[in-house]
C-alpha positions as CSV (number, residue, x, y, z in Angstrom):
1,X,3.4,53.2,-6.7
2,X,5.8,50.4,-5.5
3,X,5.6,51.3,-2.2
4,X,2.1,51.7,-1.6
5,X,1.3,48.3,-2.7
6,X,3.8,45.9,-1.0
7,X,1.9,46.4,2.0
8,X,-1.9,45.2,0.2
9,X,0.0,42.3,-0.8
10,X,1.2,41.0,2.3
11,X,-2.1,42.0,4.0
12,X,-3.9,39.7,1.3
13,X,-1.2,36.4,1.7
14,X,-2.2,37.0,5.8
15,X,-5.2,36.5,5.5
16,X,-5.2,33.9,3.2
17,X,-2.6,31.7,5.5
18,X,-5.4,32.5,8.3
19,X,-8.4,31.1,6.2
20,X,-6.2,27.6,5.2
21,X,-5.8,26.9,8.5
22,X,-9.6,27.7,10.1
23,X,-10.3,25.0,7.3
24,X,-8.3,22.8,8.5
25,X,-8.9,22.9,11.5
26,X,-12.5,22.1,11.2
27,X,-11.7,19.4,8.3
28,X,-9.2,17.1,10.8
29,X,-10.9,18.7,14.5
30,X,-14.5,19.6,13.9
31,X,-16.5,16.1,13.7
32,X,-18.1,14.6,17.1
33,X,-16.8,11.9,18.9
34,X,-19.1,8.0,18.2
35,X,-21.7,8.0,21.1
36,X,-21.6,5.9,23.8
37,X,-24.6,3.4,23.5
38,X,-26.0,0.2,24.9
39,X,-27.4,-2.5,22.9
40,X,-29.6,-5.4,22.9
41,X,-29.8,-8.4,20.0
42,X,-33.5,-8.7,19.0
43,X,-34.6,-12.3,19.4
44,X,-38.0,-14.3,19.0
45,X,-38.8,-16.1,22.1
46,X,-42.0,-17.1,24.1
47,X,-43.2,-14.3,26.2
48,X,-45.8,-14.7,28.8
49,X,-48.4,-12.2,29.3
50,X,-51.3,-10.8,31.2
51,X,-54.3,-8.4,30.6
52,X,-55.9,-6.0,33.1
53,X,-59.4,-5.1,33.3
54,X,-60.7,-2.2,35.8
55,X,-62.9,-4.6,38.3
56,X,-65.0,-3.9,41.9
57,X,-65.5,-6.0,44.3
58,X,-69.0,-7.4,45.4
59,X,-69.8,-10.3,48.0
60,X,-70.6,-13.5,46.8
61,X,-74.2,-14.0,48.3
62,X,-75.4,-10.9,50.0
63,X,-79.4,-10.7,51.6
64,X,-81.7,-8.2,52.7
65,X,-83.0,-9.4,56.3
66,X,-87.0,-8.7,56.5
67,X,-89.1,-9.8,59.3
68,X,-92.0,-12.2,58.0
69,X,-94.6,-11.3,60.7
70,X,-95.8,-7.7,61.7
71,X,-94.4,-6.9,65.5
72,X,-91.7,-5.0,67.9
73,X,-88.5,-5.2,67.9
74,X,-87.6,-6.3,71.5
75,X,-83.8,-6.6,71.0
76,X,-80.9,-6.5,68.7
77,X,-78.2,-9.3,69.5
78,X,-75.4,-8.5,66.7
79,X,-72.9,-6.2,66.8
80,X,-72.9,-3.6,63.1
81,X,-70.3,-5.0,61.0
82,X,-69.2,-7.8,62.7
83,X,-68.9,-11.4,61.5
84,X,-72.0,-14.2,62.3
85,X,-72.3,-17.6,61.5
86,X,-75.2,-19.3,60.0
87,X,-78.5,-19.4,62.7
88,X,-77.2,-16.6,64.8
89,X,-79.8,-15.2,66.5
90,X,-80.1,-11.2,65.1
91,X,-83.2,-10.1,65.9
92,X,-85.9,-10.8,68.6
93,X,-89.8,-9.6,68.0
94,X,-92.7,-9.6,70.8
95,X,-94.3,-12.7,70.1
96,X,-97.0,-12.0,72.8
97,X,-99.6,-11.9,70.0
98,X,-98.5,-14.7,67.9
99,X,-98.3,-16.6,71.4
100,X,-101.8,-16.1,72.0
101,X,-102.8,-17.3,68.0
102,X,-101.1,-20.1,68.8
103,X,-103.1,-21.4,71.8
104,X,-106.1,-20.1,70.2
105,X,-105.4,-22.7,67.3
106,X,-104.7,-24.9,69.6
107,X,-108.4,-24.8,71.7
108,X,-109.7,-24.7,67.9
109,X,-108.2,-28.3,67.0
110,X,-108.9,-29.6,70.4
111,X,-112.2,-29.0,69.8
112,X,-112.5,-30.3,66.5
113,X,-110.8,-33.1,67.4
114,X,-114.0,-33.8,70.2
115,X,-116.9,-33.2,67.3
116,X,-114.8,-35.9,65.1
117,X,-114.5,-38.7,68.2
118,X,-118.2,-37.9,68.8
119,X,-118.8,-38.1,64.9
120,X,-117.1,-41.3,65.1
121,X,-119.1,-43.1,67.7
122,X,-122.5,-41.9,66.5
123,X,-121.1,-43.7,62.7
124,X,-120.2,-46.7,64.6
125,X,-123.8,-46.4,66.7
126,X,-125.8,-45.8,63.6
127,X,-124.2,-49.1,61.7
128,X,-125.2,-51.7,64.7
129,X,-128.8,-50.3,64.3
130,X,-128.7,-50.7,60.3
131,X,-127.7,-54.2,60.6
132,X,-130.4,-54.7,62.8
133,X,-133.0,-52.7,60.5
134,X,-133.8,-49.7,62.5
135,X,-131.9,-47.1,60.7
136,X,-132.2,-46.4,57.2
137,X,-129.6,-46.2,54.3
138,X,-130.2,-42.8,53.9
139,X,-129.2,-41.7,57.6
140,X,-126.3,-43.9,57.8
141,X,-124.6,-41.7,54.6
142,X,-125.3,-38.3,56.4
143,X,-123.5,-40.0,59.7
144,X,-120.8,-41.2,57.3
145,X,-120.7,-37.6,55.8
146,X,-120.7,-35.7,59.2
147,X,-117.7,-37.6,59.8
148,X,-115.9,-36.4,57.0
149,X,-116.7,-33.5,57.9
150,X,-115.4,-33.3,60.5
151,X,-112.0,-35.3,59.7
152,X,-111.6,-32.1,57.3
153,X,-112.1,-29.3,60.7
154,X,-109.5,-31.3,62.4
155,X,-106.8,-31.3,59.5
156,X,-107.9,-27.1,58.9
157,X,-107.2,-26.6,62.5
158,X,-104.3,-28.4,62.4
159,X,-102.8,-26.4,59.5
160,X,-104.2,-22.9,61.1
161,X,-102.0,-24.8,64.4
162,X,-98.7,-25.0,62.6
163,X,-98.6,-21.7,61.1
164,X,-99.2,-19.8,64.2
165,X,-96.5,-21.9,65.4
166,X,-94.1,-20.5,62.5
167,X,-95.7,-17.3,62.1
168,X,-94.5,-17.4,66.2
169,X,-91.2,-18.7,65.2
170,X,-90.9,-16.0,62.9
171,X,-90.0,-13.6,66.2
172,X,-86.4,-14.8,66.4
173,X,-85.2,-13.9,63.4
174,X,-81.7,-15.6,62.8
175,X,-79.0,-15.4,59.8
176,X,-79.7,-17.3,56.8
177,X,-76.0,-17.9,56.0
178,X,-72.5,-17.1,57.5
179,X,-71.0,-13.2,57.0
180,X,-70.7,-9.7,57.9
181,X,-73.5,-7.9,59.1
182,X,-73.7,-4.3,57.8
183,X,-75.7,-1.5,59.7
184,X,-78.8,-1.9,61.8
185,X,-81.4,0.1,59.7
186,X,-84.5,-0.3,62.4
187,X,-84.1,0.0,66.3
188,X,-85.7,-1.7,69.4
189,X,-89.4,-0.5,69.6
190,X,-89.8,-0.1,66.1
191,X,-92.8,-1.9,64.7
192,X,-92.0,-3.5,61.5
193,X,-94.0,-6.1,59.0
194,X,-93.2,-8.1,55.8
195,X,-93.9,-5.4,53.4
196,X,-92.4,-2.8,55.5
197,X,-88.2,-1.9,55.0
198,X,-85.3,-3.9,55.7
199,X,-84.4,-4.8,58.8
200,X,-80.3,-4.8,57.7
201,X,-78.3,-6.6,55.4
202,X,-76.0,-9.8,55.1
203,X,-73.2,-10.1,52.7
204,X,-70.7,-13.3,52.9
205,X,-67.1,-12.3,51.6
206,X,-65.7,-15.2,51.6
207,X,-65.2,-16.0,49.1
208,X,-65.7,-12.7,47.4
209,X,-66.1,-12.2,43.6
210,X,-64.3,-9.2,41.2
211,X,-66.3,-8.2,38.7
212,X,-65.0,-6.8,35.7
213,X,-66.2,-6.4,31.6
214,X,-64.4,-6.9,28.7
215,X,-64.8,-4.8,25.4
216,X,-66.1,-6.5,22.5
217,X,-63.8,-5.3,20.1
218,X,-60.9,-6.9,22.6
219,X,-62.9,-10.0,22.9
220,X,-62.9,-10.4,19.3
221,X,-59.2,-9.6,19.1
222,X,-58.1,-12.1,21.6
223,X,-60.3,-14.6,19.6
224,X,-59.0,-14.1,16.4
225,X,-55.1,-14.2,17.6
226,X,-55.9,-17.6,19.2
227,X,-57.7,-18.7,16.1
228,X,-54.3,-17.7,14.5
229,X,-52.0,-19.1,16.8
230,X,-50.3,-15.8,17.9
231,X,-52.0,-16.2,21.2
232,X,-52.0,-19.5,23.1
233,X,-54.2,-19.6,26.6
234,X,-52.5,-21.4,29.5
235,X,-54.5,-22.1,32.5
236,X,-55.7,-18.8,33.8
237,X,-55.1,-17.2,37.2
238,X,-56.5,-13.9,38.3
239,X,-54.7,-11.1,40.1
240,X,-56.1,-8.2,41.6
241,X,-53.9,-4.6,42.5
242,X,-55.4,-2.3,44.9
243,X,-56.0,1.6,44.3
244,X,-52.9,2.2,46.0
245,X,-51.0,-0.3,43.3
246,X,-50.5,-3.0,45.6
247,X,-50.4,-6.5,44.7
248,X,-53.1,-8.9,46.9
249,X,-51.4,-12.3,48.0
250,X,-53.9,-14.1,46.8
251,X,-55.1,-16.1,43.5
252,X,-58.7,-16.1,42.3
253,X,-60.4,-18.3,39.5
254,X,-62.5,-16.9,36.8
255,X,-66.0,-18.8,37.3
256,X,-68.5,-16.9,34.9
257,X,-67.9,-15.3,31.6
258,X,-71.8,-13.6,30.2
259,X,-73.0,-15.5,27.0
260,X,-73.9,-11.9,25.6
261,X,-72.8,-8.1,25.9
262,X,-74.3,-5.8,28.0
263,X,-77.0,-3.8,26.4
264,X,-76.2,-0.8,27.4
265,X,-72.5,-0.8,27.8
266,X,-71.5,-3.4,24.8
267,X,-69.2,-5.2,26.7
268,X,-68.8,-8.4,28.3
269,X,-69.5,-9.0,32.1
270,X,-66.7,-11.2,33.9
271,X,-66.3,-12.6,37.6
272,X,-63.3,-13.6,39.2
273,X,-63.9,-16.0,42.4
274,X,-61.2,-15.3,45.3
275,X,-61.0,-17.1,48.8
276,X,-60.7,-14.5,51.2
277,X,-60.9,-16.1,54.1
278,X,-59.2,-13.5,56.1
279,X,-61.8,-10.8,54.8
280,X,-59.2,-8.1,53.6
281,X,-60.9,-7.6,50.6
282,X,-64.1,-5.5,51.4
283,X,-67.2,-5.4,49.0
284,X,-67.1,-2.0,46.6
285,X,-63.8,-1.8,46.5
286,X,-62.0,-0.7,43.0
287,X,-59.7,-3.3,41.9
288,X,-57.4,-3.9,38.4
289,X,-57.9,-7.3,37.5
290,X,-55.0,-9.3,36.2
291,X,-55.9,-12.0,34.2
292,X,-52.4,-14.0,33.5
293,X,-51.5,-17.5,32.0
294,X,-51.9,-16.5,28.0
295,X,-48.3,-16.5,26.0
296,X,-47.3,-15.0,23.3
297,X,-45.1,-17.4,21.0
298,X,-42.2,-16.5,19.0
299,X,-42.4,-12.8,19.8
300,X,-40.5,-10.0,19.6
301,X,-40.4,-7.9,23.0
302,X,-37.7,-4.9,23.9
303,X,-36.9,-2.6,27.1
304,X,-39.6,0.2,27.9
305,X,-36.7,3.1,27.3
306,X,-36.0,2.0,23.7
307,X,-39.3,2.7,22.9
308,X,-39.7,6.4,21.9
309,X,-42.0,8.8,20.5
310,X,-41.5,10.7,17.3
311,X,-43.8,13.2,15.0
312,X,-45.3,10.2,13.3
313,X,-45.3,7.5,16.1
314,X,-43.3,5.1,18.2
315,X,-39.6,4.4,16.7
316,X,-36.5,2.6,18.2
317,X,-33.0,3.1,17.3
318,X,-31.2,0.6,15.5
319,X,-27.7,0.3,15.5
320,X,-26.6,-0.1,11.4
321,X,-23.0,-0.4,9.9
322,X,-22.4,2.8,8.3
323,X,-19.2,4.1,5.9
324,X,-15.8,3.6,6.6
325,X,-16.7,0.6,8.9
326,X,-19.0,2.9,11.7
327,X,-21.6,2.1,13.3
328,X,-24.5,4.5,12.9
329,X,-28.0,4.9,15.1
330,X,-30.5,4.9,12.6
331,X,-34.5,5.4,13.6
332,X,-37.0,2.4,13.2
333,X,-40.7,2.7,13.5
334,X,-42.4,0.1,15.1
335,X,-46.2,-0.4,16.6
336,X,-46.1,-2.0,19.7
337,X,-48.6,-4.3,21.0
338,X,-49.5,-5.9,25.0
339,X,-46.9,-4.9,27.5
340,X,-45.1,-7.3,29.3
341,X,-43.8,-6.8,32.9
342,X,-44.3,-5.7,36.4
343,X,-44.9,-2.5,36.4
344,X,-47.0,0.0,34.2
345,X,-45.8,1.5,31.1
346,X,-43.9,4.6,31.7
347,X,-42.5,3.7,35.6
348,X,-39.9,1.5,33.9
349,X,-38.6,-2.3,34.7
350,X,-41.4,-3.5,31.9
351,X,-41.1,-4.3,28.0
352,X,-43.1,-3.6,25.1
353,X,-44.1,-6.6,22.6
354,X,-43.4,-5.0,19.2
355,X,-45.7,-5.9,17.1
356,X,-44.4,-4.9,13.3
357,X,-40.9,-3.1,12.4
358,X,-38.9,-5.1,14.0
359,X,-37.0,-8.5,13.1
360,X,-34.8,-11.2,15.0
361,X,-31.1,-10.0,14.7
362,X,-31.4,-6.2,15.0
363,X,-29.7,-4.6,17.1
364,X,-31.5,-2.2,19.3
365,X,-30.3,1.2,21.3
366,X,-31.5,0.2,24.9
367,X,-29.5,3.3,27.1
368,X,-28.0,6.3,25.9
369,X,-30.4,7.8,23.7
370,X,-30.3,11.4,24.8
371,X,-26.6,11.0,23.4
372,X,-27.7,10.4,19.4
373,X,-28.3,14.2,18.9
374,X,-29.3,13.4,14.5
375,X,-30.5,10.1,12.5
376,X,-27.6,8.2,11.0
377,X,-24.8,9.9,14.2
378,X,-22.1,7.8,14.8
379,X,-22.4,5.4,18.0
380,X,-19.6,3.1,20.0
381,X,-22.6,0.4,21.0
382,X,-21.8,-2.1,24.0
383,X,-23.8,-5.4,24.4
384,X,-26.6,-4.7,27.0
385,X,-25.2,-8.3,28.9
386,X,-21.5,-6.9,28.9
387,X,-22.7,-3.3,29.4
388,X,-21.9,-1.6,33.5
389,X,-24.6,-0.2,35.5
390,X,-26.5,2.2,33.3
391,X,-25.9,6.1,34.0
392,X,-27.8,8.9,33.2
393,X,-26.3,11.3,30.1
C-alpha cells in the first residue's frame, strides 16, 4: 500500500506547482499594454460657418425672338450660340410687301393732304363772300365742317403712314439686349407671322443668377437660433461647387429671397446674382450653393474622425482619469449639429459642431481609435498640438 501511493502524491504536488504558476503568470503578464492615443482639449470658440443648398443655374433675362409682321425669311446674320450685342442685326424678312404699303400710305396722305388745302381755300373763299352778304351762315358751317373733315383724313393717313413704316421696319429684326444666341428654330424661306413659333431665343449670362430653395422647417430653424443668439449673420457671400466638386472663383450676392413658400413644394425660392463676365457658367447647369458669412459663437466644434457611430448614435471618446492614476477612454454621446470645413463630411479635413454632450475642458480621442478595443481600456493620450504625423493602426 505504501508503495502504490507515493507515486499519486507526487503526481498531485506536480500538478499543483503547474497550476500556481499559469496563475501567475496571467496575474503579473496577462493585462494589455495603455493605448497609444491622440488628444485634443475641447474649447468654446467662434466658429464660422456656411450652408449649402442644391441650386441651377438660369440666365438673368432670357427672350423669345418673334417676328411682328407676317413674311420670309431672307437671311440669318448670327452665328448659333454665339455672343451679340444689343441692336445686332439677326434676322432679315422680304419687306417687298410692306414696301409697297408704305408708298400706298404715302399716295393716301398726299392726297388727303390736297382735299384739306382745297378745303381750306373754299373756307377762306366762302368767308369774303359772307362778309359781303352773299353766302349764308348756314353754308359757311358746312365749309368750316368739310374742313375738319378733312384735317381728320390727313392725321388717319398719316397714322396708317407710320405704321407701314414700322410694320416695314419690322423686317430687320435685331436683338433686344446683349447675350448668347441659342439655336436657330426657323430657316431662310420659311414664312413666319406674329402668332406663329419662335424665331430663336436670347439669354444674357452675365450676370447669371443660381437659383436655389430653402425648407421651411430650416428657415424657421435658422430664425429661431438668431432670435436666440446662437446664430449671428455676418454679411453674406455666395459660393457655388460644380457637379464635379469644384469650387468657381467667383463671389455672387443673394438679391431675392420669396415673401412665401412654394405651393407645391413648401419651400422657399432663393437667387443668388453672380458676374460672370467671362460666361463659364452656362444656364441649366446644377450647382451647390454655398451661402457663408453666418458664425456660430461660443461653440463647441471637434475633428470629423472623433466622431463615431455606435448602436444608439454618434459618440466620441473621452479620455477620463481612471484607478491607480490611468487614464481610461470612456464613450460620450454627442448630437452633432452644421459642419464646419472644406470638404464634405466623410472625405475628412472638416469638423463637426457638437451640439449637446460635450463641455469646454474634455479631452477628446482625435487618432487612434481602432486601438481602444473595450469602454473604460486604458490609453497613453498625447496632445493633438505635440502629437507626430498621425499613422494608421
Amino acid at each position: 500500500m505504501r508503495r502504490s501511493s507515493l507515486p499519486i502524491v507526487l503526481s498531485l504536488a506536480a500538478l499543483l506547482a503547474a497550476c500556481g504558476q499559469q496563475e501567475t503568470a496571467q496575474q503579473g503578464g496577462g493585462a494589455p499594454p495603455p493605448a497609444q492615443v491622440t488628444v485634443e482639449t475641447v474649447v468654446a470658440q467662434t466658429v464660422p460657418v456656411s450652408f449649402e443648398y442644391v441650386g441651377r443655374l438660369e440666365a438673368s433675362r432670357e427672350v423669345e425672338i418673334r417676328p411682328r409682321v407676317a413674311a420670309v425669311i431672307e437671311r440669318r446674320y448670327f452665328e448659333e450660340g454665339a455672343p451679340v450685342k444689343a441692336g445686332a442685326l439677326l434676322f432679315k424678312l422680304d419687306g417687298a410687301s410692306l414696301a409697297a404699303q408704305a408708298r400706298a400710305a404715302g399716295a393716301e396722305l398726299a392726297n388727303r393732304r390736297a382735299l384739306l388745302a382745297e378745303a381750306k381755300l373754299e373756307l377762306d373763299r366762302n368767308r369774303t363772300l359772307a362778309a359781303q352778304g352773299f353766302v349764308s351762315a348756314r353754308a359757311l358751317d358746312a365749309t368750316q365742317t368739310a374742313v375738319a373733315v378733312t384735317e381728320a383724313g390727313v392725321r388717319t393717313a398719316e397714322a396708317n403712314l407710320a405704321d407701314a413704316r414700322i410694320n416695314l421696319g419690322y423686317t430687320e429684326i435685331r436683338a433686344p439686349l446683349s447675350g448668347v444666341m441659342g439655336r436657330a428654330l426657323q430657316v431662310e424661306g420659311a414664312l413666319v407671322s406674329a402668332t406663329g413659333p419662335a424665331l430663336t431665343m436670347l439669354a444674357q449670362i452675365a450676370p447669371i443668377y443660381a437659383r436655389f430653395s430653402i425648407g421651411e422647417d430650416e428657415r424657421l430653424a435658422l430664425e429661431r437660433q438668431r432670435a436666440e443668439g446662437t446664430l449671428e449673420q455676418g454679411r453674406q457671400q455666395v459660393g457655388l461647387v460644380l457637379a464635379d466638386g469644384t469650387r468657381v472663383d467667383a463671389t455672387g450676392t443673394l438679391n431675392f429671397s420669396d415673401y412665401k413658400a412654394n405651393a407645391q413644394t413648401g419651400a422657399f425660392d432663393m437667387r443668388a446674382e453672380f458676374a460672370n463676365a467671362d460666361g463659364a457658367l452656362k444656364p441649366g447647369q446644377f450647382v451647390r450653393v454655398v451661402v457663408e458669412g453666418g458664425q456660430l459663437p461660443d461653440a463647441i466644434s471637434v475633428p470629423q474622425p472623433a466622431v463615431l457611430d455606435g448602436p444608439t448614435g454618434k459618440f466620441v471618446y473621452v479620455a477620463t482619469p481612471g484607478e491607480k492614476g490611468m487614464t481610461v477612454a470612456l464613450p460620450r454621446p454627442v448630437e452633432v449639429g452644421a459642419w464646419v470645413g472644406g470638404s464634405e463630411p466623410g472625405q475628412g479635413g472638416g469638423r463637426w459642431v457638437i451640439k449637446k454632450g460635450l463641455k469646454p475642458g474634455d479631452k477628446i480621442i482625435v487618432d487612434g481609435m481602432a486601438r481602444i478595443f473595450f469602454p473604460g481600456m486604458p490609453i497613453a493620450p498625447t496632445p493633438a498640438d505635440a502629437a507626430p504625423a498621425a499613422t494608421k493602426p
